[in-house]
C-alpha positions as CSV (number, residue, x, y, z in Angstrom):
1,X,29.8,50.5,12.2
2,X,27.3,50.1,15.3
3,X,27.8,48.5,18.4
4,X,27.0,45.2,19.3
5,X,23.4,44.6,20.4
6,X,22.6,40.9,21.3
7,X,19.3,40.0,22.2
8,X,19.0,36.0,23.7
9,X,15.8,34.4,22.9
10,X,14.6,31.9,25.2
11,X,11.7,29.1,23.9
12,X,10.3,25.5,24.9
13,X,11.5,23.6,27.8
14,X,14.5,21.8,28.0
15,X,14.9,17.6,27.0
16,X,16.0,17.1,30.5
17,X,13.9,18.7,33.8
18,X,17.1,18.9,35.4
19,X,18.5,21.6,33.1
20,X,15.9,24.3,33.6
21,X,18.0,25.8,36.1
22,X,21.2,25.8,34.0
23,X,18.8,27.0,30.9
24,X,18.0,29.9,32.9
25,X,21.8,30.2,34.9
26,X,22.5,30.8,30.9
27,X,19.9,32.8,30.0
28,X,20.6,35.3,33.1
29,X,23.9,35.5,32.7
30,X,23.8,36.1,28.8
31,X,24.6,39.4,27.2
32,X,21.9,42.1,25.8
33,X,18.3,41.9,26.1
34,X,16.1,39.1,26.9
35,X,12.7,37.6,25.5
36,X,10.8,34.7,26.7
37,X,8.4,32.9,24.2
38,X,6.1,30.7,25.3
39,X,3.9,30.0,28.8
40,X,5.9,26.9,30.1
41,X,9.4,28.9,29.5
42,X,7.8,31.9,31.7
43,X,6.9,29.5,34.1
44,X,10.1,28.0,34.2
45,X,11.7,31.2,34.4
46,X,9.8,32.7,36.9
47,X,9.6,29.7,39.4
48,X,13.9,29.6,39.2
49,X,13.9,33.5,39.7
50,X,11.5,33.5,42.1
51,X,9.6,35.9,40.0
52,X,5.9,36.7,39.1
53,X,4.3,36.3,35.7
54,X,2.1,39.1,35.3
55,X,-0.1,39.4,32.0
56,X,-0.8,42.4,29.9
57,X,-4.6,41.5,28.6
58,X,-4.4,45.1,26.7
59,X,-1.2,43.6,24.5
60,X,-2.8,40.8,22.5
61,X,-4.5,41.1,18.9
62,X,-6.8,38.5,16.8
63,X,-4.0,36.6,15.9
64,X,-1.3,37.2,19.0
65,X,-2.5,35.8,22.4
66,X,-1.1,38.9,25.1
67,X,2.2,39.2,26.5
68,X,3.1,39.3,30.2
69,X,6.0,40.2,32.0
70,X,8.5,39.2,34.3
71,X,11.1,41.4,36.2
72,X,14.3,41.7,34.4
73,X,13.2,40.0,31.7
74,X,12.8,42.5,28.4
75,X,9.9,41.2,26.6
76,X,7.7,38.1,27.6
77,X,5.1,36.3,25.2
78,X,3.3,33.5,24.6
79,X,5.0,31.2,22.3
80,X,3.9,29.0,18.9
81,X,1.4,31.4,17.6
82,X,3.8,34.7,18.7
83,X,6.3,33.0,17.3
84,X,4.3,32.4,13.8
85,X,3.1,35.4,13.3
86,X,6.8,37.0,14.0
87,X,7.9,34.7,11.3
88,X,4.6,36.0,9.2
89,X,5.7,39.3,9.6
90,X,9.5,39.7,9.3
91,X,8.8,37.3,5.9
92,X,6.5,41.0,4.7
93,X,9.0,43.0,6.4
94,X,12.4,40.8,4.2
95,X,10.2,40.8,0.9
96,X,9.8,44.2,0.8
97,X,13.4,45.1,2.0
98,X,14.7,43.1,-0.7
99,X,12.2,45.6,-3.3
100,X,14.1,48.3,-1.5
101,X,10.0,49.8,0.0
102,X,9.3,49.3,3.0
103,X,5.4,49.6,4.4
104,X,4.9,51.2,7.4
105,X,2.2,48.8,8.8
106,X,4.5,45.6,9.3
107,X,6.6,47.4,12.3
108,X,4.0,49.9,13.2
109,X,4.8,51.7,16.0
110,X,1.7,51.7,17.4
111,X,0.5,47.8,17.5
112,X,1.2,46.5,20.8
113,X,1.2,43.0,20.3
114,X,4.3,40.5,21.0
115,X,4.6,39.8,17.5
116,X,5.3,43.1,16.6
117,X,7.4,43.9,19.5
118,X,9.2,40.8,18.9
119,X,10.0,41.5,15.1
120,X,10.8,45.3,16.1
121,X,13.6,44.2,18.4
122,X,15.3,41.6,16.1
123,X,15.0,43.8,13.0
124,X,15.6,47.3,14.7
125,X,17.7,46.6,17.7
126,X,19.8,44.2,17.6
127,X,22.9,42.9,15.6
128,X,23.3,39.2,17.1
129,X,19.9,37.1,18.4
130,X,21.0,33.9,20.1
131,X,17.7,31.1,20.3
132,X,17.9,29.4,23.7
133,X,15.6,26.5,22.5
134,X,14.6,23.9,24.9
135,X,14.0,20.8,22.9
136,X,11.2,18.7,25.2
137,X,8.1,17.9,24.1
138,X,5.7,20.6,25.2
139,X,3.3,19.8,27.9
140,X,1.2,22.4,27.1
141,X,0.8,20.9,23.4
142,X,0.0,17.5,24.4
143,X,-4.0,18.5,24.1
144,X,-4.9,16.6,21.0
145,X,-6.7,19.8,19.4
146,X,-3.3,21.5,19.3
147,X,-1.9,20.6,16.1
148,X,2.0,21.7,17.2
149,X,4.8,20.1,17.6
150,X,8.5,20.9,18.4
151,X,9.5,20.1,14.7
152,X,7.6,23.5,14.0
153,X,8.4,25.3,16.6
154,X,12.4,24.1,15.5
155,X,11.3,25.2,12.0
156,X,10.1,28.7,13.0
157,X,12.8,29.5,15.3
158,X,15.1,28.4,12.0
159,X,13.2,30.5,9.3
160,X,13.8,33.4,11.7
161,X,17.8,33.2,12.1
162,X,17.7,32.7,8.2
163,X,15.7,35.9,7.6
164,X,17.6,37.8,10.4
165,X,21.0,36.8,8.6
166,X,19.8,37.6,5.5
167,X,19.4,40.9,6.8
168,X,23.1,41.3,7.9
169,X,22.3,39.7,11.5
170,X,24.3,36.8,13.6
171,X,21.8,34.6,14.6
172,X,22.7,30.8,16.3
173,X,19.9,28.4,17.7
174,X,21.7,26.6,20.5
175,X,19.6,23.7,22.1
176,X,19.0,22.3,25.6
């Protein structure tokens, strides 16, 4: 039996403007570690903290934009395409665990990207994730040349909890 080990996940604005300080009141005061996904939720974050959002340019790879960081905040990234290629990677990291092999490669040590980071935490450090999921459209994806929406940033954040509870995880997605 190990101990308890929550991390809380926060991603995407919330509905209402008016909630971002009870979004991050919750966040705050949650147990465990805590992530950030996404540009707008940092922002968010660090204008309520009054914080500074200070990015690591040497953390990103060709497919993961850098992270940043915020104090008191464990882990800070960017969020859609982190996001993505976490779910990319902890789908390897399940197929493999499920063949009983695991390759070294999807949780090197040594990559410094968020994605990584962000898989290594919920596979390797934690027994409960709770998603903190704003559920506002995105300013920052109203540019017609992104193609995202919060439908699949909703499906992500879902394909993760079911991959992190198929691997003996509690994982909950509670929305603002």
């Amino acid at each position: 039996v190990i101990e308890r080990r929550i991390v809380s996940l926060f991603t995407g604005p919330p509905k209402d403007k008016k909630d971002d300080e009870r979004l991050i009141h919750d966040f705050m005061h949650s147990e465990g570690k805590k992530v950030i996904a996404g540009g707008t939720s940092s922002n968010i974050a660090a204008r309520i903290l009054g914080k500074e959002i200070i990015t690591q340019a040497d953390s990103c790879s060709p497919d993961v934009p850098p992270m940043a960081s915020i104090e008191g905040i464990d882990l800070v990234t960017e969020g859609i395409l982190t996001l993505s290629a976490a779910e990319k990677r902890m789908k390897e990291y399940l197929d493999e665990y499920e063949d009983n092999v695991r390759k070294k490669e999807i949780l090197d040590l040594d990559k410094k990207d968020g994605a990584t980071k962000l898989v290594r935490l919920l596979v390797e450090e934690c027994t409960d994730v709770v998603f903190m999921m704003g559920q506002a459209n995105n300013p920052a994806h109203q540019n017609l040349d992104a193609p995202v929406s919060l439908n699949i940033k909703v499906r992500i954040v879902q394909n993760i909890a079911t991959m992190l509870e198929k691997l003996g995880k509690h994982a909950e997605v509670e929305y603002y």
